[in-house]
C-alpha positions in Angstrom: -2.7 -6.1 -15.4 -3.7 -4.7 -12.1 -2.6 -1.8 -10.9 -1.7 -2.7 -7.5 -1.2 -6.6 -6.4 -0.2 -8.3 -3.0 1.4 -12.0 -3.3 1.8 -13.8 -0.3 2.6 -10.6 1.8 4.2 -11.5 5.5 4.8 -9.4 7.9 6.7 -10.6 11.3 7.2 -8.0 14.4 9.8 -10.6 15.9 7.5 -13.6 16.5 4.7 -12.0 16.5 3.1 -12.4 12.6 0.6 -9.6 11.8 0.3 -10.7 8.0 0.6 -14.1 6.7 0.4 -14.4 3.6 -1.9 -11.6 2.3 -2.9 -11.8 -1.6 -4.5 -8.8 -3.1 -5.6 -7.4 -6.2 -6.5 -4.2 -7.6 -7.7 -3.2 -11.0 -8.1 0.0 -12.7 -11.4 1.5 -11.4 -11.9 -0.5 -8.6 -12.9 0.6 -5.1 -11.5 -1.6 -2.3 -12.0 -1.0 1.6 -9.8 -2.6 4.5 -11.8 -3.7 7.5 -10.8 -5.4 10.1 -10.9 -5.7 13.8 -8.4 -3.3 16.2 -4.7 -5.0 15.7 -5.7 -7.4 12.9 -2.5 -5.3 10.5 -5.3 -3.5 8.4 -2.5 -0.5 9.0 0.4 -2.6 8.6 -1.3 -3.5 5.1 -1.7 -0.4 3.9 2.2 1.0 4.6 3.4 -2.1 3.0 0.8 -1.8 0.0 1.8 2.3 0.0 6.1 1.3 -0.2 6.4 3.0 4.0 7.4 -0.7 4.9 8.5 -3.7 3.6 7.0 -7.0 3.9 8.9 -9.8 5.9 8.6 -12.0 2.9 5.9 -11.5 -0.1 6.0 -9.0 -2.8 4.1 -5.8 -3.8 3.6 -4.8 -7.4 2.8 -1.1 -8.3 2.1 -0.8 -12.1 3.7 -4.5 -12.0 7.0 -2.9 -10.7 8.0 -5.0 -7.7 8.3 -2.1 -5.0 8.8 -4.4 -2.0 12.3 -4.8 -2.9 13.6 -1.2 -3.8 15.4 1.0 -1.6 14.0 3.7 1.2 15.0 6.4 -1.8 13.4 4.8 -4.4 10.2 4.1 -3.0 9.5 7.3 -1.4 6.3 8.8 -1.9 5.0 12.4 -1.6 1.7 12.1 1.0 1.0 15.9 1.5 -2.6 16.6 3.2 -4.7 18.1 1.3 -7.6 20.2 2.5 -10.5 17.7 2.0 -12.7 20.9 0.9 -10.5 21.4 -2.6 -10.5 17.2 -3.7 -13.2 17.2 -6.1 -13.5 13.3 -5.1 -11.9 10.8 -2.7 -10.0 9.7 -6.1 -8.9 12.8 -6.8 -7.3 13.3 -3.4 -5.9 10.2 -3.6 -4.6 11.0 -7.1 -3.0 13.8 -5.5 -1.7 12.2 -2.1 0.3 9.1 -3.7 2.3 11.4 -6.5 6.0 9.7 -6.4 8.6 12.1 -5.4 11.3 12.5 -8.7 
């Protein structure tokens, strides 16, 4: 199972479409970049991947918990900034960045 997975992710600013239909998918270990062009939606991507944003249509899974579709409160995430100097590793600040708030 992966542990993060984009399926036909959409994303519509009224008629303008900066995502359509964006599949991704992420297993355990792997190291993925997003590159892109200025105002291809590499940012949009990433707050809809993160749970900041919802997609227009599509669906995120997070552990294969669909977390396109939960509430504001349920999908909030705890994204303090960490000196870079005390991560050990990019993982391990990213570990530490995406903790979900209880």
């Amino acid at each position: 199972m992966p542990i993060l997975q984009a399926v036909g992710v959409v994303k519509d600013f009224g008629e303008h479409r900066v995502l359509d239909g964006v599949d991704l998918r992420i297993e355990k270990g792997d190291f993925v970049s997003v590159v892109g062009s200025s105002g291809s939606g590499k940012s949009t991507l990433l707050t809809i991947l993160g749970g900041i944003d919802r997609p227009t249509a599509g669906a995120v899974y997070l552990g294969g918990e669909n977390i396109s579709g939960m509430s504001e409160k349920q999908s909030r995430c705890t994204v303090p900034a960490p000196p870079i100097t005390k991560a050990k590793s990019a993982r391990s600040a990213s570990a530490f960045a995406f903790r979900r708030k209880e």
